[in-house]
The first five atom37 places (N, CA, C, CB, O) and aatype in JSON, in Angstrom:
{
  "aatype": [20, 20, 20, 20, 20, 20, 20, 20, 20, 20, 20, 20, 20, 20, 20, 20, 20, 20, 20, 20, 20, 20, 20, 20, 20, 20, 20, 20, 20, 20, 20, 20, 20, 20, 20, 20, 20, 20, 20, 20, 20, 20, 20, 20, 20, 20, 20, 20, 20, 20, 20, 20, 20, 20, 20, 20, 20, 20, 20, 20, 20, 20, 20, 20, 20, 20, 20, 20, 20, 20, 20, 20, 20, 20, 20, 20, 20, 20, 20, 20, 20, 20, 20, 20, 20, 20, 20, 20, 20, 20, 20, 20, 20, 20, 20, 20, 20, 20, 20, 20, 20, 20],
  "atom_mask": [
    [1, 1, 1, 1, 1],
    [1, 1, 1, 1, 1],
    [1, 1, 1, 1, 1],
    [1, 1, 1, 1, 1],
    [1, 1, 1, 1, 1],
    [1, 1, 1, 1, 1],
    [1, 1, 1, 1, 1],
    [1, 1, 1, 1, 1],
    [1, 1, 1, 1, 1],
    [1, 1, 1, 1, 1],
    [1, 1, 1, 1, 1],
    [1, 1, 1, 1, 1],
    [1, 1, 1, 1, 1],
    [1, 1, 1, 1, 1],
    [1, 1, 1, 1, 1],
    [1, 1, 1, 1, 1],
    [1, 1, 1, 1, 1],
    [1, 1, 1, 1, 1],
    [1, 1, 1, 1, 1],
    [1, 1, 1, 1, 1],
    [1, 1, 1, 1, 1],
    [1, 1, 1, 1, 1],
    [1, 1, 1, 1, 1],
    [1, 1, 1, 1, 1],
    [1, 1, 1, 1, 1],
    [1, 1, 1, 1, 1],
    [1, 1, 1, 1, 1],
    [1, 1, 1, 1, 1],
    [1, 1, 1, 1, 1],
    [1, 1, 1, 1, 1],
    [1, 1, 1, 1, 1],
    [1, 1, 1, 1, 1],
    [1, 1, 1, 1, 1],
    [1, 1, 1, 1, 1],
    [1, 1, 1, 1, 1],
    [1, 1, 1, 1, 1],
    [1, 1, 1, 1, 1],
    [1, 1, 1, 1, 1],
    [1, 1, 1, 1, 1],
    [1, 1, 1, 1, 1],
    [1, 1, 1, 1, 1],
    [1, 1, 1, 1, 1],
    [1, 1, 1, 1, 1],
    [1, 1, 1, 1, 1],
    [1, 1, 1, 1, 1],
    [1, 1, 1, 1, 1],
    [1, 1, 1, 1, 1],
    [1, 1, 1, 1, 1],
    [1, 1, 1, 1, 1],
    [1, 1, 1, 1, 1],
    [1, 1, 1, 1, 1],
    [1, 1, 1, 1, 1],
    [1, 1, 1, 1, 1],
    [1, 1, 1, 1, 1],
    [1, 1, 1, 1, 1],
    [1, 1, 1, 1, 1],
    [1, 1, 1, 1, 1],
    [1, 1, 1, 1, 1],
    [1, 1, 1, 1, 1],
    [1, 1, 1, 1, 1],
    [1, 1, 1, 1, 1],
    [1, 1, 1, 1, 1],
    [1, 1, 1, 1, 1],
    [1, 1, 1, 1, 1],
    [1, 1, 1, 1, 1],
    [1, 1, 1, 1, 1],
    [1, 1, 1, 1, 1],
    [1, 1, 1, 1, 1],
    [1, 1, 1, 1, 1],
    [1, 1, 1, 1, 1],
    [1, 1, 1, 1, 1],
    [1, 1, 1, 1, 1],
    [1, 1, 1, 1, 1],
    [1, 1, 1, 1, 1],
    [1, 1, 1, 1, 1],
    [1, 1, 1, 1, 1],
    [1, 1, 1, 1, 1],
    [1, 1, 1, 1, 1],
    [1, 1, 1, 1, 1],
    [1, 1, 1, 1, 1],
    [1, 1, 1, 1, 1],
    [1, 1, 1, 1, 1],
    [1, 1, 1, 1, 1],
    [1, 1, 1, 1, 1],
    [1, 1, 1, 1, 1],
    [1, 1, 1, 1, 1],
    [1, 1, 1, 1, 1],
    [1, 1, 1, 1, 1],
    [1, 1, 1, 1, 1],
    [1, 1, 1, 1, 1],
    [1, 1, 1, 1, 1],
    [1, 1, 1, 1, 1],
    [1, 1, 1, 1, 1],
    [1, 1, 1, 1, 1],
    [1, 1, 1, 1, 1],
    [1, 1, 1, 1, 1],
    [1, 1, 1, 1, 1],
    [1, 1, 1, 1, 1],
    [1, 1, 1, 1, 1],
    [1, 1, 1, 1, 1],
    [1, 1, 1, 1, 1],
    [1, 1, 1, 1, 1]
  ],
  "atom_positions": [
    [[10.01, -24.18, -36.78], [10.57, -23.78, -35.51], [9.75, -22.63, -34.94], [12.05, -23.38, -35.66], [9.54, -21.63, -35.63]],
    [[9.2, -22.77, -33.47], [8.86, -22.08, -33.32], [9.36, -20.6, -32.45], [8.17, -22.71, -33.21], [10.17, -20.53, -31.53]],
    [[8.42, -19.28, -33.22], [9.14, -18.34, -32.8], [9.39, -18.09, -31.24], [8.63, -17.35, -33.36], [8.51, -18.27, -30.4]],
    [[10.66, -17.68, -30.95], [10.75, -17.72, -29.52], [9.84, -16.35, -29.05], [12.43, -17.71, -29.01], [9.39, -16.54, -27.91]],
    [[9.44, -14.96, -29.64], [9.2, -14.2, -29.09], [7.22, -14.3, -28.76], [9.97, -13.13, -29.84], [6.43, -13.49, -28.29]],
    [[7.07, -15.68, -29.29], [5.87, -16.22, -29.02], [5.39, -16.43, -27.79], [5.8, -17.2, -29.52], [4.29, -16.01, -27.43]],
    [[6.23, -17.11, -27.03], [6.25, -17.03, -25.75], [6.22, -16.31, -25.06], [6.78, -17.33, -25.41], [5.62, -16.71, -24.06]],
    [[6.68, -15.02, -24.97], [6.91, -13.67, -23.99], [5.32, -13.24, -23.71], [7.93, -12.17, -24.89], [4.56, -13.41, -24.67]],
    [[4.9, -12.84, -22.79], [3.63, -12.24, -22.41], [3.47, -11.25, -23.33], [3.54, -11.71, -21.02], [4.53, -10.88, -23.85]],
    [[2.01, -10.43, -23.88], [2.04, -9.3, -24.19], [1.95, -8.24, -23.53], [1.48, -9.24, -24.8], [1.33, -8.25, -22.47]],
    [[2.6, -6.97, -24.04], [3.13, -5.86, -23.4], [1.75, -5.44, -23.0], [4.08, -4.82, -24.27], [0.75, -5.76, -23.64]],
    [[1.73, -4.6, -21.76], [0.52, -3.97, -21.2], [1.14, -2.6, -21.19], [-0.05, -4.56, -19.69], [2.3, -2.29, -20.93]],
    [[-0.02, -1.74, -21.59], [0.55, -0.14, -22.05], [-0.95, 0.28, -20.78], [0.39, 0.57, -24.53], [-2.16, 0.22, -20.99]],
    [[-0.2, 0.66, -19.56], [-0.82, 0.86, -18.74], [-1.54, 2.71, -18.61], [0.09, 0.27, -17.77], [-0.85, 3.41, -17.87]],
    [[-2.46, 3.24, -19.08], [-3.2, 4.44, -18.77], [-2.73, 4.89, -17.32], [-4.81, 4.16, -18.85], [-2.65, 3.99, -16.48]],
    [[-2.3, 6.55, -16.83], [-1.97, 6.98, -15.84], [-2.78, 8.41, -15.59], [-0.58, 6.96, -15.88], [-2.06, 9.27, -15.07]],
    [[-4.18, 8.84, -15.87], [-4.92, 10.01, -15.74], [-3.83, 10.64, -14.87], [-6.48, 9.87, -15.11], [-3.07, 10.03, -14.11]],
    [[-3.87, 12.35, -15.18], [-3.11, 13.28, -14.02], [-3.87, 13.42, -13.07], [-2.68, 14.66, -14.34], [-3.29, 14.02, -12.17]],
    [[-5.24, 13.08, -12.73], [-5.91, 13.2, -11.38], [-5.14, 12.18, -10.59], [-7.56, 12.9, -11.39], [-4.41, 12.55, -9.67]],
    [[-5.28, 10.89, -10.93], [-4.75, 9.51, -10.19], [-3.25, 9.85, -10.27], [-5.18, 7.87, -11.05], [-2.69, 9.87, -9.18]],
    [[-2.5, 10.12, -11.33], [-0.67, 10.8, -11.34], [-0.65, 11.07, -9.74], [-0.28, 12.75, -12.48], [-0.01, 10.41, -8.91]],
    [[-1.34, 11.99, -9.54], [-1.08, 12.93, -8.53], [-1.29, 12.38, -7.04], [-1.97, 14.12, -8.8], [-0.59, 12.91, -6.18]],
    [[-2.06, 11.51, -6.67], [-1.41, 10.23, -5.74], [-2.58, 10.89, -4.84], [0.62, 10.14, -5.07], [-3.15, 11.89, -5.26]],
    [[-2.86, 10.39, -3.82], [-3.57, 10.28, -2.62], [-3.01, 10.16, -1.45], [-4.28, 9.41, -2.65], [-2.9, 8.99, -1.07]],
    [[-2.43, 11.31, -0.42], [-1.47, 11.05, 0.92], [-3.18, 9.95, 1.85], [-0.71, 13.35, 2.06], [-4.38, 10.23, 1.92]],
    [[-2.51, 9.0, 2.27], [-3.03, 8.36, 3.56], [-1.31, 7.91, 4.34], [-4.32, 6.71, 3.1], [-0.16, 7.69, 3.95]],
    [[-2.19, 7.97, 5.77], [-1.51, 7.49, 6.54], [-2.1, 6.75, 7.57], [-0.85, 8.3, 6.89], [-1.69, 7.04, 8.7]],
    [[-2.83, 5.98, 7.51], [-3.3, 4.86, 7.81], [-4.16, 4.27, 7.14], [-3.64, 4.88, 8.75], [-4.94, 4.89, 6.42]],
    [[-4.17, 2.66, 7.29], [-4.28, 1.85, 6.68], [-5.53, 0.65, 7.83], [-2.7, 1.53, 6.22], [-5.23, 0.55, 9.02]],
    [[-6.48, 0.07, 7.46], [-7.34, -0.65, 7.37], [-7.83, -1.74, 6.9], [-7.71, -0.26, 7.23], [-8.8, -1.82, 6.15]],
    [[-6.98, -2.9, 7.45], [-7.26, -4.08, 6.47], [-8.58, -5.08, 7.11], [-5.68, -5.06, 6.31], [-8.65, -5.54, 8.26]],
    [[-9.14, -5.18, 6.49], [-10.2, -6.46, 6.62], [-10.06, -7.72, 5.54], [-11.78, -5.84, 6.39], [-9.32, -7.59, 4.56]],
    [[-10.79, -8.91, 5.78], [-10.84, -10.16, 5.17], [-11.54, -10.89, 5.64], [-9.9, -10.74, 5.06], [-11.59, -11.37, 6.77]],
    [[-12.5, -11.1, 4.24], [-13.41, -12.44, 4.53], [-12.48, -14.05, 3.48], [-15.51, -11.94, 3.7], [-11.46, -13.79, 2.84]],
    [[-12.9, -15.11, 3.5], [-12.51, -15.84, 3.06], [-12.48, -15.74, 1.43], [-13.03, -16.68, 3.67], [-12.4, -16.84, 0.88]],
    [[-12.52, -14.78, 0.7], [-12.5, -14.77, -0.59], [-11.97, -13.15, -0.97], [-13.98, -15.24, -1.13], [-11.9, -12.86, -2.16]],
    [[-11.69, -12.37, -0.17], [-11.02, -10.68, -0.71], [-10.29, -10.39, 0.53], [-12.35, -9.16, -1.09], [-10.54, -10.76, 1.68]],
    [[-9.48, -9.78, 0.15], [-8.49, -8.84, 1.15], [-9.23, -7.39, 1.09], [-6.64, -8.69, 0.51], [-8.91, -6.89, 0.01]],
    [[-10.13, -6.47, 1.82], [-10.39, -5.15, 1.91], [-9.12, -4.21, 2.39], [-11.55, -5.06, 2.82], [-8.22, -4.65, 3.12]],
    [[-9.14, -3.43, 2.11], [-7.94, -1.99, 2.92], [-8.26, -1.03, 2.2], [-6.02, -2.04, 2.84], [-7.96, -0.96, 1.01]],
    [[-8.99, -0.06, 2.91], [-9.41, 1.19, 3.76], [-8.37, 2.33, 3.42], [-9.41, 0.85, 5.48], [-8.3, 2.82, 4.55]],
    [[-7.43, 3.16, 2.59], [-6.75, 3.5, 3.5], [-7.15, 5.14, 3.76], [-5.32, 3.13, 3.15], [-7.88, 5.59, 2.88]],
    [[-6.83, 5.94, 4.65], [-7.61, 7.01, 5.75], [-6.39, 8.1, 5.66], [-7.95, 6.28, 7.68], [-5.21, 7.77, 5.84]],
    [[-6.79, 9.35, 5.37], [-5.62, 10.4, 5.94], [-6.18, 11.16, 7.2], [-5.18, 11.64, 4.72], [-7.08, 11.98, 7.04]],
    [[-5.77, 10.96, 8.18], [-6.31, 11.22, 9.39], [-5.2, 12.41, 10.39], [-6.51, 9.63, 10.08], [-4.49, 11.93, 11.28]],
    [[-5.19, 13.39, 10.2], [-4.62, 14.98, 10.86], [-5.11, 15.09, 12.4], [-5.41, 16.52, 9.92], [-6.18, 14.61, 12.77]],
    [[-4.2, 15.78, 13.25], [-4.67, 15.92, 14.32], [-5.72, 16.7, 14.26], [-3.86, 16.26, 15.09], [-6.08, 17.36, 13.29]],
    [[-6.33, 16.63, 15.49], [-8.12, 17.57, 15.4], [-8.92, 16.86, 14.79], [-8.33, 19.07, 14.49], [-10.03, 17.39, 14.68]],
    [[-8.77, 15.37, 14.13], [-9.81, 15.02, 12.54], [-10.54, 14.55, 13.87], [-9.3, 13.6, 10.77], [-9.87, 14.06, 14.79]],
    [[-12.06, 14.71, 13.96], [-12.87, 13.45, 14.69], [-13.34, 12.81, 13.96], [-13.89, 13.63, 15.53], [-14.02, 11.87, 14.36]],
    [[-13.11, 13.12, 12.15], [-13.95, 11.79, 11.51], [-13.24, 12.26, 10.37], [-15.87, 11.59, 11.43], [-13.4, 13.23, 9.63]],
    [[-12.64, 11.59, 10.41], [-11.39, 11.71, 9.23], [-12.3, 10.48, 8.1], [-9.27, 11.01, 9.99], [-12.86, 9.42, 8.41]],
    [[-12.17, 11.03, 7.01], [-12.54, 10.17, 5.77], [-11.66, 9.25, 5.22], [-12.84, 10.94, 4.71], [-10.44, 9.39, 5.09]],
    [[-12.67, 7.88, 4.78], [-11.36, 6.68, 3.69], [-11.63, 7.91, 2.2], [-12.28, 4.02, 3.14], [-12.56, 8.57, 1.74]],
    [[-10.0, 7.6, 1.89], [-9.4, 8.12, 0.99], [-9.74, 6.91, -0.53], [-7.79, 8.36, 1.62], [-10.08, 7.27, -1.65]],
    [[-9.58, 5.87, -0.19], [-9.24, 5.15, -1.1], [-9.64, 3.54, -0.43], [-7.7, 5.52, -1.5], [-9.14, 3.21, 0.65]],
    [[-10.42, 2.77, -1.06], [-10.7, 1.17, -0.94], [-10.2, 0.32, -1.77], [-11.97, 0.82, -1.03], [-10.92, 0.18, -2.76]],
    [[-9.15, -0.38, -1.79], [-8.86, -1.71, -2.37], [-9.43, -3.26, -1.93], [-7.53, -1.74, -2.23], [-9.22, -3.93, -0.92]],
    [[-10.14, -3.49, -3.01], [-10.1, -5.14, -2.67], [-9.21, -6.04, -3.7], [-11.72, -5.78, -2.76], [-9.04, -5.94, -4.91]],
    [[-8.74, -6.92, -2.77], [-7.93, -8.05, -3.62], [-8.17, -9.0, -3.18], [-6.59, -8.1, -3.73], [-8.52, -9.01, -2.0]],
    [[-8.07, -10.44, -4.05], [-8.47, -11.48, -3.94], [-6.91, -11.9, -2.61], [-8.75, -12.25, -5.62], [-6.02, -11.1, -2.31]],
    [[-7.05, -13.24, -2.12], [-5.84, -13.17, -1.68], [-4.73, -13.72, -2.1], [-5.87, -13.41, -0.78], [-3.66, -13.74, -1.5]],
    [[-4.96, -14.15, -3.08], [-3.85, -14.42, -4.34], [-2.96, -13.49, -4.37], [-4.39, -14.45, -5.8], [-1.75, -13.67, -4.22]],
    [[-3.76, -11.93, -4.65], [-2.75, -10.57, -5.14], [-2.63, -10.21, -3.82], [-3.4, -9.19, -6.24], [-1.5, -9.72, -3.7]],
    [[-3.41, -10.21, -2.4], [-2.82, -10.04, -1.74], [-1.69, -10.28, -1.23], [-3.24, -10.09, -1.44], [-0.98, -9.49, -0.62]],
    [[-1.41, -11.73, -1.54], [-0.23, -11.83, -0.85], [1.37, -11.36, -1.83], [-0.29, -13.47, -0.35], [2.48, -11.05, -1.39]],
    [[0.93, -11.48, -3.1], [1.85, -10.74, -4.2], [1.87, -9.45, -3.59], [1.29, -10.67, -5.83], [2.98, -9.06, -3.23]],
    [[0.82, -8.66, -3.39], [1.14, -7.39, -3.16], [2.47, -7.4, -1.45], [-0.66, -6.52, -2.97], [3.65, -7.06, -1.33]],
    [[1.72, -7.82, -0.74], [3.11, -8.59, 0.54], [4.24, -8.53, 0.12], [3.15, -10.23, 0.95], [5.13, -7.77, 0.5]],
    [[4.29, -9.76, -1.13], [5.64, -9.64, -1.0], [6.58, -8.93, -1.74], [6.0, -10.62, -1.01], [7.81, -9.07, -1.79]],
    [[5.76, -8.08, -2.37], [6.06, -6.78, -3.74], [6.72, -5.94, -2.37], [4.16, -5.72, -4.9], [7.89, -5.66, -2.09]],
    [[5.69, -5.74, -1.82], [6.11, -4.55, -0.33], [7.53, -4.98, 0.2], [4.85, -4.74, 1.32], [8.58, -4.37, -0.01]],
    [[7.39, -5.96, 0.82], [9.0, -7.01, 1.27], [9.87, -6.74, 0.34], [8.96, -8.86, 1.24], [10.83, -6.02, 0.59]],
    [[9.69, -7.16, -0.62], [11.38, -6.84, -1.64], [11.82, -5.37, -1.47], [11.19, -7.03, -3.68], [12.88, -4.98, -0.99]],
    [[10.44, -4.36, -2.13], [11.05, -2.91, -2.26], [11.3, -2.04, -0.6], [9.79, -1.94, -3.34], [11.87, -0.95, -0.58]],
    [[10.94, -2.49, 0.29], [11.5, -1.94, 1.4], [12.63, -2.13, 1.85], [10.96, -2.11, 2.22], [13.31, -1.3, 2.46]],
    [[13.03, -3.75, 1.47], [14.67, -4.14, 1.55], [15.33, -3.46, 0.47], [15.04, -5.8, 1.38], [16.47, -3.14, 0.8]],
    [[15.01, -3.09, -0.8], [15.51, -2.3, -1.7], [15.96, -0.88, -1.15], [14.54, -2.22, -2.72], [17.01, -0.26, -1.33]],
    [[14.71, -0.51, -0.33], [14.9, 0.83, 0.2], [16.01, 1.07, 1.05], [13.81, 1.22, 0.88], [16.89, 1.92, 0.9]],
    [[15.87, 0.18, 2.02], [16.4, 0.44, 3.18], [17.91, 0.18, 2.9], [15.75, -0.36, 4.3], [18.64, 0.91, 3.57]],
    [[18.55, -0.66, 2.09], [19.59, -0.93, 1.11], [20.57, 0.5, 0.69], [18.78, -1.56, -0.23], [21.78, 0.64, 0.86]],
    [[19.88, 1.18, 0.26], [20.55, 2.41, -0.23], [19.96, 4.14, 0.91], [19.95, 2.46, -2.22], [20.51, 5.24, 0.85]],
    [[18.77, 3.75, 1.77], [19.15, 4.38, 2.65], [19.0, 4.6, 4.08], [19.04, 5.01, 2.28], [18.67, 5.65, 4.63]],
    [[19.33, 3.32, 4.7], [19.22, 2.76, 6.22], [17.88, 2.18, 6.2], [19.36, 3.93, 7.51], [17.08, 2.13, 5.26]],
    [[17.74, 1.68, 7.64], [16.35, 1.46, 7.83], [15.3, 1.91, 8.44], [16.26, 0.72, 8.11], [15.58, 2.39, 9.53]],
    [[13.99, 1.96, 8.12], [12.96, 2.66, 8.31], [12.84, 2.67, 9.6], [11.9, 2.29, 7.68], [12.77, 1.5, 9.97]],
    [[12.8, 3.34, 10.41], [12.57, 3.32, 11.88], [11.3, 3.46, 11.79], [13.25, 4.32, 12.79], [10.8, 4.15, 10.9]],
    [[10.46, 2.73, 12.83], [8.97, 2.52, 13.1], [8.95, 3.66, 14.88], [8.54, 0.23, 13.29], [9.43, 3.31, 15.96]],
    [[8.45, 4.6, 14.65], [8.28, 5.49, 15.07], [7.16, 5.27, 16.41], [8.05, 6.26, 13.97], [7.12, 5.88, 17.48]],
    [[6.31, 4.21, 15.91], [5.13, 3.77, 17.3], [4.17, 4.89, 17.64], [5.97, 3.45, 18.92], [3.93, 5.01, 18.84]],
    [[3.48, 5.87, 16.68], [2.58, 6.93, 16.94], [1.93, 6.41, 16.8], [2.43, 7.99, 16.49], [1.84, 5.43, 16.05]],
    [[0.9, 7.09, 17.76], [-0.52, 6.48, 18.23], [-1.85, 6.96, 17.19], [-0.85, 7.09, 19.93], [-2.2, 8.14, 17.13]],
    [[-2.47, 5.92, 16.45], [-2.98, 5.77, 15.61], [-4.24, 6.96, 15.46], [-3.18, 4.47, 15.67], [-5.19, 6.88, 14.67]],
    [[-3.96, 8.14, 16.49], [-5.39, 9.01, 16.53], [-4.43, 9.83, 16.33], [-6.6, 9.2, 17.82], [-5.18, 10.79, 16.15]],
    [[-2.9, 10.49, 16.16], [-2.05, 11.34, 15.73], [-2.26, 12.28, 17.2], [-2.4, 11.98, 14.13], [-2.75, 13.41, 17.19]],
    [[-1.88, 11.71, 18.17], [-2.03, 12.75, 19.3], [-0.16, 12.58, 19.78], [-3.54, 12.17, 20.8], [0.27, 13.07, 20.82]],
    [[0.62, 11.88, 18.89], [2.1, 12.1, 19.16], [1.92, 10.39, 19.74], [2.69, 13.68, 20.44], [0.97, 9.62, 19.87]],
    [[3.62, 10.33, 20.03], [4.21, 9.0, 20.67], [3.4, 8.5, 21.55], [5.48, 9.11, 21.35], [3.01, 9.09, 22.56]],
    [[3.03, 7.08, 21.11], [2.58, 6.39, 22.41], [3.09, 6.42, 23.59], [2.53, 5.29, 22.32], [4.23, 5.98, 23.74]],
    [[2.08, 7.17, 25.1], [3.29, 7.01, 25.83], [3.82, 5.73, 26.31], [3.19, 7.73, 26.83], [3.22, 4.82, 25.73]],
    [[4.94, 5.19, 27.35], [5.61, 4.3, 27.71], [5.97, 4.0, 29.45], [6.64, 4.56, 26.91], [6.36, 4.99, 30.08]],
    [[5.89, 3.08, 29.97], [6.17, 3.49, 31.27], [7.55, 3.09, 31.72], [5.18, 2.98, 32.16], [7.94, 3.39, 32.85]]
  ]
}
């Protein structure tokens, strides 16, 4: 008979350096795609920046891209679940305040 705990994936004991711990603020984001990777850029960009630097480059195939999608989808409904929903605010992507409106 075979063992059932044969089946289970093996455990991944994932490494967390305290440089990487300590996270990277961006607030914008940069996606590109050619027919074989998902690119994203992402940028912390402050008012005054005229050349604000990428912080951080991910490529993913689009396999994990779209896992990563729908990883995002679940935990924002998770979020918003226990504490309202995210209001999308509509600031204008150079941080000069609210897009205006007419």
């Amino acid at each position: 008979m075979e063992n059932e705990n044969n089946n289970k994936p093996p455990m991944l004991n994932f490494e967390l350096t305290p440089e990487i711990a300590e996270g990277t603020y961006c607030n914008l984001a940069i996606i590109t795609h050619s027919h074989s990777e998902f690119i994203t850029d992402f940028i912390k960009i402050m008012p005054g920046m005229t050349k604000p630097k990428v912080q951080s480059r991910i490529i993913l195939t689009p396999q994990h891209a779209k896992r990563l999608m729908q990883a995002l989808i679940d935990n924002i409904a998770k979020y918003e679940s226990v504490h309202g929903p995210i209001k999308d605010t509509n600031v204008d992507p150079m941080m000069r305040g609210p897009v205006a409106q007419a």
